[in-house]
C-alpha positions as CSV (number, residue, x, y, z in Angstrom):
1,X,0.0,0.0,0.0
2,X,1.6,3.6,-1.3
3,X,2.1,6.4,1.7
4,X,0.2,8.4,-0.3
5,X,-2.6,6.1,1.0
6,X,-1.2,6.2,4.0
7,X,-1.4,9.9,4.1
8,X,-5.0,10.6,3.1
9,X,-6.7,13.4,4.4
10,X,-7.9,13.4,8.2
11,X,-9.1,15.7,10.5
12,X,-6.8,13.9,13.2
13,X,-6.3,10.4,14.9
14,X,-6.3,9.8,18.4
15,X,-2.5,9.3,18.9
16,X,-2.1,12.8,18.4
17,X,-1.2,13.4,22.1
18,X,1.1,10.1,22.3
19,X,2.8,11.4,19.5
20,X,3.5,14.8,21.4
21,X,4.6,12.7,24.3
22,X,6.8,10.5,22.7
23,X,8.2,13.5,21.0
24,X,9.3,15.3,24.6
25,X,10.9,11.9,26.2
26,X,13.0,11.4,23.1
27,X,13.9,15.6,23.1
28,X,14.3,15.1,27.2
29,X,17.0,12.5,26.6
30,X,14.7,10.1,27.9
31,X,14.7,8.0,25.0
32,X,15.9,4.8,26.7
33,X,12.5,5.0,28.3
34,X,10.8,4.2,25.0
35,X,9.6,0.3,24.2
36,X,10.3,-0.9,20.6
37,X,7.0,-0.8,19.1
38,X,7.2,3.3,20.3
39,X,10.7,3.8,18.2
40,X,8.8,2.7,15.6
41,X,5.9,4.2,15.9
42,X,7.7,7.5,15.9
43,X,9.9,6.9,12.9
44,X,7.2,6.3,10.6
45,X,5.2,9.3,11.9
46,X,7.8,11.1,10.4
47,X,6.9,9.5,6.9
48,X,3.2,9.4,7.3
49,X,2.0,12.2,9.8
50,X,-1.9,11.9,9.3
51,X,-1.8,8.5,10.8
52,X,-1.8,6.6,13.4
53,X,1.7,4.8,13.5
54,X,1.6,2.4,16.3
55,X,-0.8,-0.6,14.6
56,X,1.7,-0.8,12.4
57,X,5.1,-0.4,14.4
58,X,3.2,-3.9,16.0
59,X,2.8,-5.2,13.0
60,X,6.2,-5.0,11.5
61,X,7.8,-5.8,14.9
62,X,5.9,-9.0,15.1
63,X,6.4,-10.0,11.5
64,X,10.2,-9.3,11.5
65,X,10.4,-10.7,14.8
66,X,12.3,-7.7,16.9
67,X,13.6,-4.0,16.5
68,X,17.2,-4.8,15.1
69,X,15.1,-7.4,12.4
70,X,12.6,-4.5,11.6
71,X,15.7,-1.9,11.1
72,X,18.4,-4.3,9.3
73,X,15.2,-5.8,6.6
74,X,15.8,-5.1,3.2
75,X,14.0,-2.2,1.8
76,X,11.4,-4.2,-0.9
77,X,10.8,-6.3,2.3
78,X,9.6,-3.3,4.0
79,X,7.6,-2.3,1.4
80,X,5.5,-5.4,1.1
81,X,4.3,-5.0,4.5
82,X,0.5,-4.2,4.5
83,X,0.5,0.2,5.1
84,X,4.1,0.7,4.0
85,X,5.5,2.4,1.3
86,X,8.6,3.8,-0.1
87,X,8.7,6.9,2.6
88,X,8.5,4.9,5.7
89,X,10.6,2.3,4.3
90,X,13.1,4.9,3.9
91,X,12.5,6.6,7.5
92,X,13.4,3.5,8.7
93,X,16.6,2.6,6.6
94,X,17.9,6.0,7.7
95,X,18.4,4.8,11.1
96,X,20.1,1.7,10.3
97,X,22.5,3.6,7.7
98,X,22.9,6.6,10.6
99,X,23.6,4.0,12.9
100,X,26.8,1.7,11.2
101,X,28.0,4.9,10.4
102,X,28.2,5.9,14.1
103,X,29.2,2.4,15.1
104,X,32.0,2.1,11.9
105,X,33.8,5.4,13.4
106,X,36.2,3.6,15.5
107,X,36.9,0.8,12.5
108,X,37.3,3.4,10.2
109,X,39.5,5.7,12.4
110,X,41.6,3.2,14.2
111,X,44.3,0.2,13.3
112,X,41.5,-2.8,13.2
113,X,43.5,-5.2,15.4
114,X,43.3,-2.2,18.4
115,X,39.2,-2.0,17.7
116,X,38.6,-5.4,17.2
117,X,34.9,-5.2,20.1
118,X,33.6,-2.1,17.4
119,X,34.7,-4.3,14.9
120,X,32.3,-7.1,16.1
121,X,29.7,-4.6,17.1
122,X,29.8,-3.1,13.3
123,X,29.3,-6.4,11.5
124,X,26.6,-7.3,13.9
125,X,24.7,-5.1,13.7
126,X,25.0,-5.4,9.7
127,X,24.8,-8.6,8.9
128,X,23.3,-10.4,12.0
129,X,19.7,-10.5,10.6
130,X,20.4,-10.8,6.9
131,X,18.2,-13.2,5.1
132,X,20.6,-14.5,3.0
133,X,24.1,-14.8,2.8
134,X,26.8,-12.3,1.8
135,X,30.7,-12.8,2.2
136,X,32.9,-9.6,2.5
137,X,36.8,-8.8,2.5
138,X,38.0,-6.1,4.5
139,X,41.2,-4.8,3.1
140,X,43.9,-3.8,5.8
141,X,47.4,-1.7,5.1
142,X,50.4,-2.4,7.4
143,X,49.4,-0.6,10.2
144,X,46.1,-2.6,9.9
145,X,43.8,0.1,9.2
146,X,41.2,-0.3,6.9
147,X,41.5,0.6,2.9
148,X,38.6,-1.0,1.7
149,X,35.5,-2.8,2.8
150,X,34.2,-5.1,-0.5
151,X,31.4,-7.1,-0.6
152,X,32.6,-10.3,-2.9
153,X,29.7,-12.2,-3.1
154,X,26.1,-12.3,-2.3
155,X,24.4,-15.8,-2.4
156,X,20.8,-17.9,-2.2
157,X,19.8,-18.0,1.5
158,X,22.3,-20.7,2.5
159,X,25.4,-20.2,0.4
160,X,27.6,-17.8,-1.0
161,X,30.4,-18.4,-3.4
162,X,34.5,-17.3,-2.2
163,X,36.8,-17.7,-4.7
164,X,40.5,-17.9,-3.5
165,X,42.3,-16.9,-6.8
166,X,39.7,-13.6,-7.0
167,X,40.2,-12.3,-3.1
168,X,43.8,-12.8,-3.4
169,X,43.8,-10.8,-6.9
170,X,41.5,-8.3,-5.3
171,X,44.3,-7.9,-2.4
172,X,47.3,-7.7,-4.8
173,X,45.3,-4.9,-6.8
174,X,44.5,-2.9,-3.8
175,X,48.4,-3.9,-2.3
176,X,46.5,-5.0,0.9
177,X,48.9,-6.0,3.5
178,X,46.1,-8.4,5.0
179,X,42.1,-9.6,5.1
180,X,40.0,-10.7,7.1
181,X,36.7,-12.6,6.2
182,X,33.6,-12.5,6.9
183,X,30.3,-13.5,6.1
184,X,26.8,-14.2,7.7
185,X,25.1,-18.0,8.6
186,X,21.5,-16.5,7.8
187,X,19.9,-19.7,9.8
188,X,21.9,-17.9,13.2
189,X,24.3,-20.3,13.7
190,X,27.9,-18.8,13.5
191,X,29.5,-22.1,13.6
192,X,31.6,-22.8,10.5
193,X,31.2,-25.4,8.2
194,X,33.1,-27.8,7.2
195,X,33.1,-25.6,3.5
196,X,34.2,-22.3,5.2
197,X,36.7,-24.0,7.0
198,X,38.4,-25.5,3.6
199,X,38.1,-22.1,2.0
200,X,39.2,-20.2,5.0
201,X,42.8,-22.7,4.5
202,X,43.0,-22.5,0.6
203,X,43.1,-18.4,1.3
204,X,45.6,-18.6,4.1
205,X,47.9,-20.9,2.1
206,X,47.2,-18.8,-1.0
207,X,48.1,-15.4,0.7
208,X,51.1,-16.9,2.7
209,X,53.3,-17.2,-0.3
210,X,52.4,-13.7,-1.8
211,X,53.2,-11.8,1.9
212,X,49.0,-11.2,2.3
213,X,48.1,-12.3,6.0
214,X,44.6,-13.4,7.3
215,X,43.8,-12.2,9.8
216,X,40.7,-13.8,10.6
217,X,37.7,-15.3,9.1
218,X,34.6,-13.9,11.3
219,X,31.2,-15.7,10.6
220,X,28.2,-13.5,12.1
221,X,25.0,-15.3,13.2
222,X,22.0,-13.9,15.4
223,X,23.6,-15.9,18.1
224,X,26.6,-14.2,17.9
225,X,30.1,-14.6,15.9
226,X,32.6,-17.3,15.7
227,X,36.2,-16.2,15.1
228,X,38.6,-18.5,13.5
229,X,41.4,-17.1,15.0
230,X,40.3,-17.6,18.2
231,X,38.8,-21.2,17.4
232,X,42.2,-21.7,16.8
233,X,41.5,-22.6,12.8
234,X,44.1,-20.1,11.4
């Protein structure tokens, strides 16, 4: 359903004065104070201000299953939900794309190896509640910061393709000192496979004898991450 639905005429809806009130606790730094389906609520009042928001902050929390699901969805995802459209869909994305860059500060800023907690923070809150599966590179110089963040591949909803000859051609191009891995287990399970493990080796012995190091391979699941480094697998 378009917002321009969404935003047909009204004389006014009685969540007028919750609006207002939600309004002053978020301006009084009282934000933490808010529940999930209120966030919500107040984001897409933003996009559709004749309306009342808060059936469908419910709605989209119960379909997606939680506030970090509703804010990391894909935007057609959004859009197919019963009262969206391409306005709210966008209020929403805003906040996720406003938010990595807040939490990608310190990754960005910093030698990676010295940030490695907003490291993990950054990727899961990116790629934690991805409905299929994506595998990135990050690019590190030799002091380990961060040159380039590539997505390499981008897969059905239970595998994605890495290629050992392309990331270490991609690395030689960029004259990347080291990688690290990482990619997403959309079923929430970071544990690796025994397919990511292979891979993860074929790249380490690959980039040994050209200088590139790994790092890590980091595999990012609702419940969490797995690190190969610390699983002691590289």
């Amino acid at each position: 359903m378009a917002d321009a639905i969404n935003q047909q005429n009204s004389k006014g809806h009685l969540g007028k004065g919750h609006r207002a009130r939600l309004r002053q606790r978020l301006l009084n730094g009282k934000s933490e104070a808010l529940l999930d389906h209120e966030l919500i609520e107040y984001l897409l009042a933003l996009a559709i201000p004749r309306r009342d928001t808060k059936p469908l902050a419910k709605l989209l929390l119960s379909q997606f299953g939680g506030l970090s699901a509703v804010l990391t969805a894909d935007g057609e995802s959004l859009k197919n939900v019963a009262g969206m459209g391409e306005s709210s869909a966008a209020a929403l994305k805003i906040v996720q794309a406003a938010s990595l860059r807040l939490i990608s500060e310190p990754v960005r800023e910093h030698p990676i190896l010295t940030s490695w907690q907003a490291l993990l923070d950054y990727l899961r809150a990116d790629m934690a509640h991805l409905v299929h599966e994506r595998v990135r590179v990050l690019h590190l110089n030799s002091k380990n910061h961060l040159i380039r963040d590539e997505l390499i591949s981008e897969g059905s909803i239970d595998q994605a393709a890495i290629h050992t000859r392309e990331v270490i051609k991609r690395a030689l191009e960029l004259g990347s000192a080291a990688i690290i891995l990482v990619h997403n287990h959309p079923s929430g399970h970071s544990s690796p496979s025994r397919q990511d493990i292979a891979i993860t080796k074929d790249i380490c012995d690959a980039g040994s004898k050209l200088g590139i190091a790994v790092h890590d391979h980091i595999i990012i699941g609702k419940d969490g991450h797995t690190s190969f480094r610390s699983q002691g697998l590289i």
